[in-house]
C-alpha positions as CSV (number, residue, x, y, z in Angstrom):
1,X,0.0,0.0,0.0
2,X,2.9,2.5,0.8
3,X,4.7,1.8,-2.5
4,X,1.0,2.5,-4.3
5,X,1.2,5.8,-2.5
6,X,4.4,6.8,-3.3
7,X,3.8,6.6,-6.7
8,X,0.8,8.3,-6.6
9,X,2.4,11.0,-5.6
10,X,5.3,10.8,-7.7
11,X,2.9,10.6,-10.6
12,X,1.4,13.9,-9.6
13,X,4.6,15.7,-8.9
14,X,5.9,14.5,-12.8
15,X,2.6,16.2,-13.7
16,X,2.7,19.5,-11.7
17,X,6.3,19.8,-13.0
18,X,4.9,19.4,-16.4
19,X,2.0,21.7,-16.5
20,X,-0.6,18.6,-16.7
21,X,-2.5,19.8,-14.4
22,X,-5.5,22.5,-14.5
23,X,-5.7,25.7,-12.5
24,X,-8.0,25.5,-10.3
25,X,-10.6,28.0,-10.2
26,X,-9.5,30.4,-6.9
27,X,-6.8,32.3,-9.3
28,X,-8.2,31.7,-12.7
29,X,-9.7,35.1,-12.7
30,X,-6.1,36.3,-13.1
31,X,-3.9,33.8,-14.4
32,X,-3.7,33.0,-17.9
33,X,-4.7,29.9,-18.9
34,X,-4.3,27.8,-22.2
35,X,-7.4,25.5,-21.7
36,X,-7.0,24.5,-18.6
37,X,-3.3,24.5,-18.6
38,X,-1.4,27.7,-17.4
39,X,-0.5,29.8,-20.2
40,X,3.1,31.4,-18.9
């Protein structure tokens, strides 16, 4: 279960670092965006 876990997070990390992942909608009012996926 820990190993599961681990690269769960790992996973999301990879795609943080990559810009997978969508703004959320507390900032979007003032960050660009490029459908979902910040634009800068």
């Amino acid at each position: 279960m820990e190993i599961a876990m681990l690269v769960f997070f790992v996973l999301l990390l990879i795609a943080s670092v990559t810009g997978l992942t969508a703004d959320s909608h507390d900032s979007a009012d003032w960050k660009p965006t490029d459908g979902g996926r910040r634009a800068v």
